[in-house]
DSSP file (Angstrom, degrees, kcal/mol; ACC not computed):
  #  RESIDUE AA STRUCTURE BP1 BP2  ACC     N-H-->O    O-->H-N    N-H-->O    O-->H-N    TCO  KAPPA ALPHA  PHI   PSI    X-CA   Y-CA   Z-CA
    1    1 A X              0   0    0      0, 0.0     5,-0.0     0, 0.0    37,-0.0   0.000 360.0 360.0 360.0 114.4   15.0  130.6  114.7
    2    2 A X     >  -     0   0    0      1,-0.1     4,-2.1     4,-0.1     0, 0.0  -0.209 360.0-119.6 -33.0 141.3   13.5  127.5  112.7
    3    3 A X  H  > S+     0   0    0      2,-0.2     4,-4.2     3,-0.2     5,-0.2   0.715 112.1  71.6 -82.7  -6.8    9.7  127.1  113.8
    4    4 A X  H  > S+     0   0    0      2,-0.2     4,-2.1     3,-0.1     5,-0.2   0.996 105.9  36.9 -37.8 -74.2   10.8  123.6  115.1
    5    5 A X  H  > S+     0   0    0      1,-0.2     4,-2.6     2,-0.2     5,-0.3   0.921 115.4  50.8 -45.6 -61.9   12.6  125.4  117.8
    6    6 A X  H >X S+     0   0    0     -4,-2.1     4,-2.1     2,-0.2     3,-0.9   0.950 114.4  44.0 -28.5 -65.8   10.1  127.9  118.1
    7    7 A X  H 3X S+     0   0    0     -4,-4.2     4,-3.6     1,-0.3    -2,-0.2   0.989 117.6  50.7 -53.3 -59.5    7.1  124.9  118.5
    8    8 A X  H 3X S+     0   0    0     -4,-2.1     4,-2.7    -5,-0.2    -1,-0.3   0.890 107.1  47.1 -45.4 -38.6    9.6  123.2  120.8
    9    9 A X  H <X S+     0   0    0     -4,-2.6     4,-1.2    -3,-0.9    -1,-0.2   0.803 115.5  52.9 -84.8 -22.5   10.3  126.5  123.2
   10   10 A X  H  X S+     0   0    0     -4,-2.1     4,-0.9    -5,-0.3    -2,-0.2   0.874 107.9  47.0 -67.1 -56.3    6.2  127.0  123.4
   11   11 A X  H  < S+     0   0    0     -4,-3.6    -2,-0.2     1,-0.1    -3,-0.1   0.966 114.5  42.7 -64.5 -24.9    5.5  123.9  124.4
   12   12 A X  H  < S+     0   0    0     -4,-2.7    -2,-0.2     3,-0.1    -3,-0.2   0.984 127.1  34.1 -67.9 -29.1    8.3  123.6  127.4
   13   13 A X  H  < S+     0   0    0     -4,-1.2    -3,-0.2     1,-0.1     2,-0.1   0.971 120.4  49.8-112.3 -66.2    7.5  127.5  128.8
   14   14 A X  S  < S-     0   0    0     -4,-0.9     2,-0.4    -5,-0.1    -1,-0.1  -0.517  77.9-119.6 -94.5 127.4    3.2  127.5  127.9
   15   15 A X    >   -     0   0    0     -2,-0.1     3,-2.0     1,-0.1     2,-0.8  -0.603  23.6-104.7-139.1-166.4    0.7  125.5  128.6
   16   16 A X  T 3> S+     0   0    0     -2,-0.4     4,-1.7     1,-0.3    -1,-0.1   0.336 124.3  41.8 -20.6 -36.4   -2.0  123.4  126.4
   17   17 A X  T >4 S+     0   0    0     -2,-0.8     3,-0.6     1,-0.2    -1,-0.3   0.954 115.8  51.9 -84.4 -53.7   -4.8  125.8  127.3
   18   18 A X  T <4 S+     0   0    0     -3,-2.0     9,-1.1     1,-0.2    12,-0.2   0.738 112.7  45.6 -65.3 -14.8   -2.4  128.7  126.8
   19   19 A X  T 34 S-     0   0    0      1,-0.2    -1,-0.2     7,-0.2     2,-0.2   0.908 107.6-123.7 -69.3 -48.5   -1.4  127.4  123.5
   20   20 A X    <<  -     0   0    0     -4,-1.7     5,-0.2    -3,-0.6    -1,-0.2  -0.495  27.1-152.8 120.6-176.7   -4.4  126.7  122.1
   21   21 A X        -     0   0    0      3,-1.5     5,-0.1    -2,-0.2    -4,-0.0  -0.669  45.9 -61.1-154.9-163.9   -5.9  123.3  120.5
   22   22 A X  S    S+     0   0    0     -2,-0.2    -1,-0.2     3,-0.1     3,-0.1   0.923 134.7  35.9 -61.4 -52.7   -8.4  121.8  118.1
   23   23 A X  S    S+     0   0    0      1,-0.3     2,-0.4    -3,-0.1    -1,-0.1   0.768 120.7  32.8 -99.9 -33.0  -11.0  123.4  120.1
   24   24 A X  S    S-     0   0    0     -7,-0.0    -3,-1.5     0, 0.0    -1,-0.3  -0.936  79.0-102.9-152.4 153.2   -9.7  126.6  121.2
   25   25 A X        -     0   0    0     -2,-0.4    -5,-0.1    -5,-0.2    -3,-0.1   0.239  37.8 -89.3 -71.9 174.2   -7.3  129.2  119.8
   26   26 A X        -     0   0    0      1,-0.1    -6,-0.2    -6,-0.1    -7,-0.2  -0.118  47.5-102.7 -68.0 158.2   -3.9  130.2  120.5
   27   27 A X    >>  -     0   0    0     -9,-1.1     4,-2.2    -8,-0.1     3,-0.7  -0.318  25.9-122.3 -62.3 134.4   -3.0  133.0  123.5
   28   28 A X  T 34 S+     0   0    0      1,-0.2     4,-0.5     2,-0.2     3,-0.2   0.947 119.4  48.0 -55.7 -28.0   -2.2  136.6  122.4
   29   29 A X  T 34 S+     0   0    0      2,-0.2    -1,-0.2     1,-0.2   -11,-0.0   0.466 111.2  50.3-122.3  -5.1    1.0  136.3  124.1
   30   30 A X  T <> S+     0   0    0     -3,-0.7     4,-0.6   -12,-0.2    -1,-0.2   0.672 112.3  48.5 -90.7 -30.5    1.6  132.7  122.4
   31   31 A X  T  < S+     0   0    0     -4,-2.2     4,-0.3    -3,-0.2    -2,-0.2   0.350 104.2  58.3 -72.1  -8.0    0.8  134.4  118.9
   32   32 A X  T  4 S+     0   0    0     -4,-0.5     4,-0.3    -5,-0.1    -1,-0.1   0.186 107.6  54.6 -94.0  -3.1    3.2  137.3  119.6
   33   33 A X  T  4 S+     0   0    0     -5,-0.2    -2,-0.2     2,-0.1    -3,-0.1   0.945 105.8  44.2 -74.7 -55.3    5.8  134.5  120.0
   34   34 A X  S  < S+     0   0    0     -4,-0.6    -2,-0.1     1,-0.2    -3,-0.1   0.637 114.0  48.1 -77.3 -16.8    5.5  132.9  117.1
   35   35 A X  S    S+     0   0    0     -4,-0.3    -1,-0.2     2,-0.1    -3,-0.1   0.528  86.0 128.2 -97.1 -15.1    5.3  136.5  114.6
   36   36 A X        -     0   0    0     -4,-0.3     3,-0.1     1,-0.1    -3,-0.1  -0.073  58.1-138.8 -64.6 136.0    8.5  137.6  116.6
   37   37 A X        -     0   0    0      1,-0.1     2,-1.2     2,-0.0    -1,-0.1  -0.052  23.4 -87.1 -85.4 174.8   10.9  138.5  114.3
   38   38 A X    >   -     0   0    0      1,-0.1     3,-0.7     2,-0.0     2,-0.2  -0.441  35.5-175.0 -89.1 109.2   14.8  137.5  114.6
   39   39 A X  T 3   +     0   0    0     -2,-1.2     4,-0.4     1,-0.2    -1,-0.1  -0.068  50.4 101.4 -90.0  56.1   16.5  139.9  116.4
   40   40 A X  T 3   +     0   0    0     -2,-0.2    -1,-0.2     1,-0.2     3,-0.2   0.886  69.3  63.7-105.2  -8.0   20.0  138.6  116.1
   41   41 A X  S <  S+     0   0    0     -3,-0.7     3,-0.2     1,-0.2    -1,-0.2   0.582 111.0  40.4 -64.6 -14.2   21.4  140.8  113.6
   42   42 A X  S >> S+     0   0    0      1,-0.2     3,-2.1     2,-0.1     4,-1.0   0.469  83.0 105.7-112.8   3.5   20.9  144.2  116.1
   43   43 A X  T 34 S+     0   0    0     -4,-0.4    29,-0.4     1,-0.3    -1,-0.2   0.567  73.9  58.6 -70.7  -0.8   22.0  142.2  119.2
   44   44 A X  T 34 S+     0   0    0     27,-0.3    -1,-0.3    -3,-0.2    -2,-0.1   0.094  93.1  61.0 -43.6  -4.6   25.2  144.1  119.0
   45   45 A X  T <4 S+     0   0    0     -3,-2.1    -2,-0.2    27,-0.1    -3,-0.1   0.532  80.7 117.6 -98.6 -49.2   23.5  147.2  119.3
   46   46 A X     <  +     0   0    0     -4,-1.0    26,-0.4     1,-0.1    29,-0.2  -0.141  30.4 167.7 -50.7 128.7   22.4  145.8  122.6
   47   47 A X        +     0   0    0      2,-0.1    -1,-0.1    27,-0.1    -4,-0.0   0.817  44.1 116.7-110.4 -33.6   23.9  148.0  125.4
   48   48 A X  S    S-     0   0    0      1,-0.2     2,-0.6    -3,-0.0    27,-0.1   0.246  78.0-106.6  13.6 119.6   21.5  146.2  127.9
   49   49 A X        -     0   0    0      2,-0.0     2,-0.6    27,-0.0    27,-0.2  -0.649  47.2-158.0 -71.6 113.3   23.6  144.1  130.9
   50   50 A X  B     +a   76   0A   0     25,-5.0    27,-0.6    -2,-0.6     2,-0.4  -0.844  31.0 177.4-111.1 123.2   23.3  140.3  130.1
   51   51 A X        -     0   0    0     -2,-0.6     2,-0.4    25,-0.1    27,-0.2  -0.629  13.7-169.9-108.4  81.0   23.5  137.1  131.7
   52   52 A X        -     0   0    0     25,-0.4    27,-2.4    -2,-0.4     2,-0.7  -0.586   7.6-170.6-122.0 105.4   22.8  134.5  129.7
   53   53 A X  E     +b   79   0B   0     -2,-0.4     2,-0.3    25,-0.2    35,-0.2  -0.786  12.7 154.4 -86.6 120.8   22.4  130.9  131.4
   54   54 A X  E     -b   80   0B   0     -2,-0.7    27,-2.3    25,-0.7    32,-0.1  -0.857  42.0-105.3-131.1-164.3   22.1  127.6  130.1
   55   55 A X  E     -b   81   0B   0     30,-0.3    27,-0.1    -2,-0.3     6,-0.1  -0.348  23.0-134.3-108.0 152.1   22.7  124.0  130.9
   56   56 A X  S    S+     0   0    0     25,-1.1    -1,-0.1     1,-0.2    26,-0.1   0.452 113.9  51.8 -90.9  -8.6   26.0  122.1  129.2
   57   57 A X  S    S+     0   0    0     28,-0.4     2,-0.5    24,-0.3    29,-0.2   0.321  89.1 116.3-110.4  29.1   23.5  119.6  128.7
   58   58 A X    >   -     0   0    0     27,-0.4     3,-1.8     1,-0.1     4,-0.3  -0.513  61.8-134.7 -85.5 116.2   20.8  121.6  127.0
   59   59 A X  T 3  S+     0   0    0     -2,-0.5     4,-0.2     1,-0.3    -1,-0.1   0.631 113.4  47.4 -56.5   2.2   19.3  121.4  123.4
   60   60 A X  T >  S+     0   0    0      1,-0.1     3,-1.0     2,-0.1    -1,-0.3   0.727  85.1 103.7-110.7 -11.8   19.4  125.0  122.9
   61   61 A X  T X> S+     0   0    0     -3,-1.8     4,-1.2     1,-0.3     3,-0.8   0.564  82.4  53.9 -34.4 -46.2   23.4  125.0  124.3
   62   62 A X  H 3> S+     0   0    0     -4,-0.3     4,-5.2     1,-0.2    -1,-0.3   0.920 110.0  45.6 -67.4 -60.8   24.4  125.3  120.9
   63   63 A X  H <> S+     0   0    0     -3,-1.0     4,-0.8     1,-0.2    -2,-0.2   0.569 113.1  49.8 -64.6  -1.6   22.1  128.5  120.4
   64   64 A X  H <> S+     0   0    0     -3,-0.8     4,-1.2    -4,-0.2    -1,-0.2   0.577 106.2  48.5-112.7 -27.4   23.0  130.2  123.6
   65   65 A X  H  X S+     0   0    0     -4,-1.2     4,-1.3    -5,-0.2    -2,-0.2   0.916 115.3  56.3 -76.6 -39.5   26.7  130.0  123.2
   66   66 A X  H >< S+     0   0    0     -4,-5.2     3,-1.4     1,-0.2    -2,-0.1   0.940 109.5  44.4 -40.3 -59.8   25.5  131.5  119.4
   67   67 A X  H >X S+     0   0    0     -4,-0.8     4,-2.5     1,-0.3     3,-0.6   0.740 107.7  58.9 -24.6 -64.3   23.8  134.3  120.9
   68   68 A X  H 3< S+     0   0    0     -4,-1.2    -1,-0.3     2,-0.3    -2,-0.2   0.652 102.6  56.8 -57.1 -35.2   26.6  135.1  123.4
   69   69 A X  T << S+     0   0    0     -3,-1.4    -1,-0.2    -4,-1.3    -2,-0.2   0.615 100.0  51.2-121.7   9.7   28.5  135.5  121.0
   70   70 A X  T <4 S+     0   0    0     -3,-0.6    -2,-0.3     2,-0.1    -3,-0.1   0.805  90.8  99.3 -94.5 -34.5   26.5  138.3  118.9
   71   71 A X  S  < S-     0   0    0     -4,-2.5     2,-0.4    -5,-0.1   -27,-0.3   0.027  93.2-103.7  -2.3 142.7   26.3  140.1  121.8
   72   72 A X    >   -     0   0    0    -29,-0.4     3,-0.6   -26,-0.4     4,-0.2  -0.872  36.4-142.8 -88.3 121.2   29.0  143.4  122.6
   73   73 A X  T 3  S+     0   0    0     -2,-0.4    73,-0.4     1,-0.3    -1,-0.1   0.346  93.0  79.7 -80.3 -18.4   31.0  141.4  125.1
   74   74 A X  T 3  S+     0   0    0      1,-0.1    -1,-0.3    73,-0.1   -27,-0.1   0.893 111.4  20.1 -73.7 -28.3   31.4  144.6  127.2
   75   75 A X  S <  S+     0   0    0     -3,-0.6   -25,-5.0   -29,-0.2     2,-0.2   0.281 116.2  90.3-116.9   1.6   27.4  143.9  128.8
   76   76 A X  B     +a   50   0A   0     70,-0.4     2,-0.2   -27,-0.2   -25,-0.1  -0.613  44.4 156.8-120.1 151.5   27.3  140.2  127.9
   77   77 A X        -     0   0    0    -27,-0.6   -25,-0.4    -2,-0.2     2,-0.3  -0.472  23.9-146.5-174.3 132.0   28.3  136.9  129.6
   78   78 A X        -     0   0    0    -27,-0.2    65,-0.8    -2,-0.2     2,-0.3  -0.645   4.6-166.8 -68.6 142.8   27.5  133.5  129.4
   79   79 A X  E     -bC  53 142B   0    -27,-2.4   -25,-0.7    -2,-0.3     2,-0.6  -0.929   6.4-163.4-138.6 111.5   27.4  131.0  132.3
   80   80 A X  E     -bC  54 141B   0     61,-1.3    61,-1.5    -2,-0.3     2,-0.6  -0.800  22.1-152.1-110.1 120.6   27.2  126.8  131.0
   81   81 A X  E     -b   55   0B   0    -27,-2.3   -25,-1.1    -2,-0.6     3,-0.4  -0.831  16.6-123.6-102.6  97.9   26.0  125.2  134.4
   82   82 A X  S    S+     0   0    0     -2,-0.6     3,-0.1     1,-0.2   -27,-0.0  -0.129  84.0  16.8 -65.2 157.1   27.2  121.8  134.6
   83   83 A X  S    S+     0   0    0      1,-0.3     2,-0.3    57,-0.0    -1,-0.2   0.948 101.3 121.9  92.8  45.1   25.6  118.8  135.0
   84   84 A X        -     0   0    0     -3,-0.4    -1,-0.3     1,-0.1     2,-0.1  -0.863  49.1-153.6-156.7 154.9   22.2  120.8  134.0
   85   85 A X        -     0   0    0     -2,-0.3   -27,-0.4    -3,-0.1   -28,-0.4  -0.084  52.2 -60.1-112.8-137.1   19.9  120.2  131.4
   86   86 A X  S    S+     0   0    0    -29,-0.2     3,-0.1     1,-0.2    -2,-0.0   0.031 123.2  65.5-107.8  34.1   17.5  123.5  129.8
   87   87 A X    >>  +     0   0    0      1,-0.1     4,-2.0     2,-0.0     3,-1.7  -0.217  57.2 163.1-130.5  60.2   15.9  124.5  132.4
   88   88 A X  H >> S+     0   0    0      1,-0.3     4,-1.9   -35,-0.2     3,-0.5   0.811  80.2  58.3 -70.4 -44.9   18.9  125.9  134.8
   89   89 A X  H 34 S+     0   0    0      1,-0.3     4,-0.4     2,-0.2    -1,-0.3   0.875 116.3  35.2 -37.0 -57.8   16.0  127.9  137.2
   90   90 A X  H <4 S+     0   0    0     -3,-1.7    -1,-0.3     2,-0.1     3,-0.2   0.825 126.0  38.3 -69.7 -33.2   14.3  124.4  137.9
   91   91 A X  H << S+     0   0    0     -4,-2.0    -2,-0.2    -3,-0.5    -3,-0.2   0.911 135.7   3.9 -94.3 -41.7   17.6  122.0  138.0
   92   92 A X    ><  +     0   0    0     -4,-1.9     3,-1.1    -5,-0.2    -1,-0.2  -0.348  68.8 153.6-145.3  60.1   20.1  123.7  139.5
   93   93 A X  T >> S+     0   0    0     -4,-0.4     3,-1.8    -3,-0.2     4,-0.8   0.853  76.6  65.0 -53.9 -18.1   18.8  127.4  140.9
   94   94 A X  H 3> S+     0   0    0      1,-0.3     4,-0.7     2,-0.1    -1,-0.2   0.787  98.3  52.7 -83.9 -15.7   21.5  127.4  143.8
   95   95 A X  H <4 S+     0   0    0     -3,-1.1    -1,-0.3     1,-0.1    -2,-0.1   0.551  93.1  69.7 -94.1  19.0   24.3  127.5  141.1
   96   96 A X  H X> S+     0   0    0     -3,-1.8     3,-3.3     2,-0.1     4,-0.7   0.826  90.6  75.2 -96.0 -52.6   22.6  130.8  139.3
   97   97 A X  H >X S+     0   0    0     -4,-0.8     3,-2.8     1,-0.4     4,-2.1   0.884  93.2  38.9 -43.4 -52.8   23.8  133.0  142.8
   98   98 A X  H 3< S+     0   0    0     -4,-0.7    -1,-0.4     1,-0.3     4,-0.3   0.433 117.7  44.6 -99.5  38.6   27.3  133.5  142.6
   99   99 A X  H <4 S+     0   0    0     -3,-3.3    -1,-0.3     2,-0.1    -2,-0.2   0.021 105.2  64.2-106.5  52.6   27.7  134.2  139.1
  100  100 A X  H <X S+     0   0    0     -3,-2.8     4,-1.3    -4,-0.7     3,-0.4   0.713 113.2  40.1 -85.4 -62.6   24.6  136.4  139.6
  101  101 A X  H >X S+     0   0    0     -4,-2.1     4,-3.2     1,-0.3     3,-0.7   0.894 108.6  55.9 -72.2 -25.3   27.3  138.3  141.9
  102  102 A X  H 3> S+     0   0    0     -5,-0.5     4,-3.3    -4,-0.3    -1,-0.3   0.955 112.8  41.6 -44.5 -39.4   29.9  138.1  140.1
  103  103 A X  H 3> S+     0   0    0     -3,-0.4     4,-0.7     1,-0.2    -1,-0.2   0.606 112.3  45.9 -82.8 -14.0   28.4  139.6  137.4
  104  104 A X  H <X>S+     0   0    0     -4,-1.3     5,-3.0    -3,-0.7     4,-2.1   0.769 115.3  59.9 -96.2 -26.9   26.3  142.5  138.9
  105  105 A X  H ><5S+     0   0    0     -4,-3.2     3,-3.0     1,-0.2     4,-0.4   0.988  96.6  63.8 -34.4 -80.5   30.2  143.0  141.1
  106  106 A X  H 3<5S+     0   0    0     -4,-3.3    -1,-0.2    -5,-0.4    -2,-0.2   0.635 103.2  37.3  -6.2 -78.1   31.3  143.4  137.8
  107  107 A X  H 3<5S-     0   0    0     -4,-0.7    -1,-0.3     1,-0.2    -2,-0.2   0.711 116.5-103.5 -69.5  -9.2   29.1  146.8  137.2
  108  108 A X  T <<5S+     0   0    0     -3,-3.0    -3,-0.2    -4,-2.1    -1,-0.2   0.765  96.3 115.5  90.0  32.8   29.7  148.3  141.1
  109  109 A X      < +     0   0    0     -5,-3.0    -4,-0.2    -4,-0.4     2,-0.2   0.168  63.0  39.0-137.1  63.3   26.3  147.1  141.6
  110  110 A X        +     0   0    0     -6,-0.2     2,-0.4    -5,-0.1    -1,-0.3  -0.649  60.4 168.4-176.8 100.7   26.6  144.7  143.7
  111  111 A X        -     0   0    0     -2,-0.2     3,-0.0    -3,-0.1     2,-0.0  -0.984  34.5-101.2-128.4 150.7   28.8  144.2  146.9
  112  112 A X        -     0   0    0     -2,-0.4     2,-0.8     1,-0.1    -2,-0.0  -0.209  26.8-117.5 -60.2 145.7   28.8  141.8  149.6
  113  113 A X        +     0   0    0      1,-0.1    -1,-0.1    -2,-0.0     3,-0.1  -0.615  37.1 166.3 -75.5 103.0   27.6  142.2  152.7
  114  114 A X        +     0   0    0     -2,-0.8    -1,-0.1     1,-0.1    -2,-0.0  -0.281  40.4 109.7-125.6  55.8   30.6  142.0  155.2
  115  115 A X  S    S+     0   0    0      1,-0.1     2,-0.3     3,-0.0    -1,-0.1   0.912  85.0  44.5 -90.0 -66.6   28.8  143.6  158.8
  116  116 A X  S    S+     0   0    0     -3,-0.1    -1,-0.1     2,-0.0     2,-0.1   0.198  82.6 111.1-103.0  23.7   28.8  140.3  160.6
  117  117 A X        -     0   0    0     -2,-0.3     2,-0.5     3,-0.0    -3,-0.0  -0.544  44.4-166.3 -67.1 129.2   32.4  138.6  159.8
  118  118 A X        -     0   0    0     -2,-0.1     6,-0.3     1,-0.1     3,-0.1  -0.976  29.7-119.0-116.6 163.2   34.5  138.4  162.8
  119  119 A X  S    S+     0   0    0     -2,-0.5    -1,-0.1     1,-0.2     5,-0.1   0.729 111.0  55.0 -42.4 -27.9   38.2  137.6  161.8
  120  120 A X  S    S+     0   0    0      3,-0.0    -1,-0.2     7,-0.0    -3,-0.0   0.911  81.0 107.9 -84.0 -49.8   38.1  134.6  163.6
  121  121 A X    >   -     0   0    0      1,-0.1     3,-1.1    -3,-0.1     6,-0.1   0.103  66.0-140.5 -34.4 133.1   35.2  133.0  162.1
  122  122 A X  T 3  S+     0   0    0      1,-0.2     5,-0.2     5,-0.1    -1,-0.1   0.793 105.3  63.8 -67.6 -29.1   35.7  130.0  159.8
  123  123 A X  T 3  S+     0   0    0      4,-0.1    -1,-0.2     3,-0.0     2,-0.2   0.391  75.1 123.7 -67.1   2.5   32.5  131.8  157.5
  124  124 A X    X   -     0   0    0     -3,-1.1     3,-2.4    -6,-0.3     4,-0.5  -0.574  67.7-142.5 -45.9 119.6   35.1  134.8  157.0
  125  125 A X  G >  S+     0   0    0     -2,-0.2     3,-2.4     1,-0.2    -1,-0.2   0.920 105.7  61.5 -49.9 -50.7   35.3  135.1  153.2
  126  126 A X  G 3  S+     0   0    0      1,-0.3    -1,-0.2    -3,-0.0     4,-0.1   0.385 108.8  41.8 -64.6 -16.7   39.1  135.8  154.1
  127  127 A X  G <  S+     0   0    0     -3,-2.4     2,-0.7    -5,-0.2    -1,-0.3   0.454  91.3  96.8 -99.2  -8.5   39.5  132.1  155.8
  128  128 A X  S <  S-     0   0    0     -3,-2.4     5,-0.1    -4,-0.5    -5,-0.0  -0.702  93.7-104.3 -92.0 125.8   38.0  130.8  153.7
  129  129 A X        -     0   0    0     -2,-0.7     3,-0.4     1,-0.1     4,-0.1  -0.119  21.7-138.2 -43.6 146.6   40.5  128.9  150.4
  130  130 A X  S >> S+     0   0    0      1,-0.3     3,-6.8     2,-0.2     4,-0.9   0.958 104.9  62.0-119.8 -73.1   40.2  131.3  147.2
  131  131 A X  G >4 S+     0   0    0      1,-0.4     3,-1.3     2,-0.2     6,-0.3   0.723  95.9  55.7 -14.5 -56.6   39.9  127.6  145.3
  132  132 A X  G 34 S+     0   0    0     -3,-0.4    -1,-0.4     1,-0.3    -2,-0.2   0.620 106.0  56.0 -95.8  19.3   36.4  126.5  147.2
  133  133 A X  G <4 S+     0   0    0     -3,-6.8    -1,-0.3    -5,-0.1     2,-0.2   0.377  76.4 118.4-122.4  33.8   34.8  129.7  145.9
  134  134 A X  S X< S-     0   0    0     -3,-1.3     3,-2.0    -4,-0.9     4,-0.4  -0.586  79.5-115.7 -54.5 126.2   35.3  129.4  142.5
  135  135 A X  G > >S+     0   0    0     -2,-0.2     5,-1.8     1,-0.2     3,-1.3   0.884 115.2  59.2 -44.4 -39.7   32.2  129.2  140.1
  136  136 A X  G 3 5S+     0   0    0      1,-0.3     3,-0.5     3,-0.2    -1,-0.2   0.583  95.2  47.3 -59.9 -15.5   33.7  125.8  139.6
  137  137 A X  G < 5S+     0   0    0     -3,-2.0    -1,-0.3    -6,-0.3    -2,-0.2   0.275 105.2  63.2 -92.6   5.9   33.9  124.2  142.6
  138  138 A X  T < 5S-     0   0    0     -3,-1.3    -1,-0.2    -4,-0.4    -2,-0.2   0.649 126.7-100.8 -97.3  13.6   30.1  125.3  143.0
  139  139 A X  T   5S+     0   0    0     -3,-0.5     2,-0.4     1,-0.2    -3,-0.2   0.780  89.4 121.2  80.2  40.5   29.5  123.0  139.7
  140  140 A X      < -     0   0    0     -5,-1.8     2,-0.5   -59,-0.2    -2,-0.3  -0.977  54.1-150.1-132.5 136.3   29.4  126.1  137.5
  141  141 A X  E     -C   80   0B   0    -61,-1.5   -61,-1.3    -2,-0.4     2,-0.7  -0.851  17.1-149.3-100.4 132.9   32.0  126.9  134.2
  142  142 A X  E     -C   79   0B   0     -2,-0.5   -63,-0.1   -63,-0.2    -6,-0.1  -0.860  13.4-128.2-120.9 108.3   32.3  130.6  134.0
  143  143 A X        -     0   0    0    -65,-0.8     2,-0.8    -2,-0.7    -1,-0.0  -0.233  36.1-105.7 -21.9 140.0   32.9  131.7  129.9
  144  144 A X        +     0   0    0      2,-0.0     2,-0.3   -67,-0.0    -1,-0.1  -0.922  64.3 164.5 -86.0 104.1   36.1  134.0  130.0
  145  145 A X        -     0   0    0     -2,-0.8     2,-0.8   -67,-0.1   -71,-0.1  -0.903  41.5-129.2-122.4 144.5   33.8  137.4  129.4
  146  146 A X        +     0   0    0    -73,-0.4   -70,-0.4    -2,-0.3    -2,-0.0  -0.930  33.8 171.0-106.4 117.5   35.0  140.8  130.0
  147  147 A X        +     0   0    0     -2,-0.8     2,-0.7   -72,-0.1    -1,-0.1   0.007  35.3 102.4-128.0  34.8   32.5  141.9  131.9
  148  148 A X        -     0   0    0    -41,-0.1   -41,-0.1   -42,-0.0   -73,-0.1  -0.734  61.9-142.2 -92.0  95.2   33.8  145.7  133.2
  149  149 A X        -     0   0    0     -2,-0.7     2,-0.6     1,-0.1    -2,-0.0  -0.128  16.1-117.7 -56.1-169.5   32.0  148.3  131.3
  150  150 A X        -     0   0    0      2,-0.0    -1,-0.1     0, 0.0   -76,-0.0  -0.732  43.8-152.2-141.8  71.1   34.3  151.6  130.3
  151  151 A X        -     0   0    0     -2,-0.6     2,-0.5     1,-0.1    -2,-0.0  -0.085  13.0-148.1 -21.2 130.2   32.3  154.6  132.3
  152  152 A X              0   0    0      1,-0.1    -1,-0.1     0, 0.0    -2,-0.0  -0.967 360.0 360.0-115.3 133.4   32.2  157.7  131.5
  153  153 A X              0   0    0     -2,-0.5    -1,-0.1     0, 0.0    -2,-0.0   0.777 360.0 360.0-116.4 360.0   31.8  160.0  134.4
């Protein structure tokens, strides 16, 4: 990572007293930023379950799709949130949840909660059209990731 990018990703996430100034110095945890080295050459290596969001309108978009795609695609998935700029937590948090479940579904750690459905109910997943619970219709475009790991038991 260029230290443009770097200087740019310190100022959006820390700030001015945690950065440091003319007058006083930089943060341990702002100086452990800047010395961190580039791990993208072992990020294949990574066995780690990843969800990696960003915004379609985001200046790092380009670097996240990179990322994603050094990744082992068995633990890995991207999710490009539309309409979103680079901060998907702050702009659009409500569109993080369901492919938060898809994705934890994915490993069998995650299932829905189905105690209080009655059949009848229009909130019945089962009434409900397959179409309006699509990541897309919640305004989110879901990467085609294989995202089932191969167990061993």
């Amino acid at each position: 990572m260029c230290n443009v990018v770097k200087d740019i990703l310190l100022q959006h996430y820390f700030g001015k007293g945690v950065r440091g100034g003319s007058v006083e110095p930089e943060s341990d945890i702002v100086q452990a930023c800047r010395s961190r080295k580039d791990l993208t050459e072992n990020l294949k290596q990574l066995q780690c379950r990843t969800l990696i969001f960003v915004g379609e309108n985001s200046q790092f978009h380009a670097e996240a799709v990179h990322m994603t795609a050094k990744l082992d695609r068995r633990y890995s998935a991207l999710v490009e949130v539309q309409a979103c700029g680079s901060v998907v937590t702050e702009e659009q948090p409500h569109t993080m949840l369901i492919p938060m479940e898809y994705f934890l579904m994915g490993y069998g750690l995650y299932r829905p909660s189905q105690i209080n459905f009655s059949p009848r109910s229009p909130l019945n997943p089962f009434c409900i059209s397959p179409e309006l619970l699509s990541p897309e219709s919640k305004g989110v475009k879901l990467k085609p990731t294989k995202t089932q790991a191969n167990l061993k038991a």
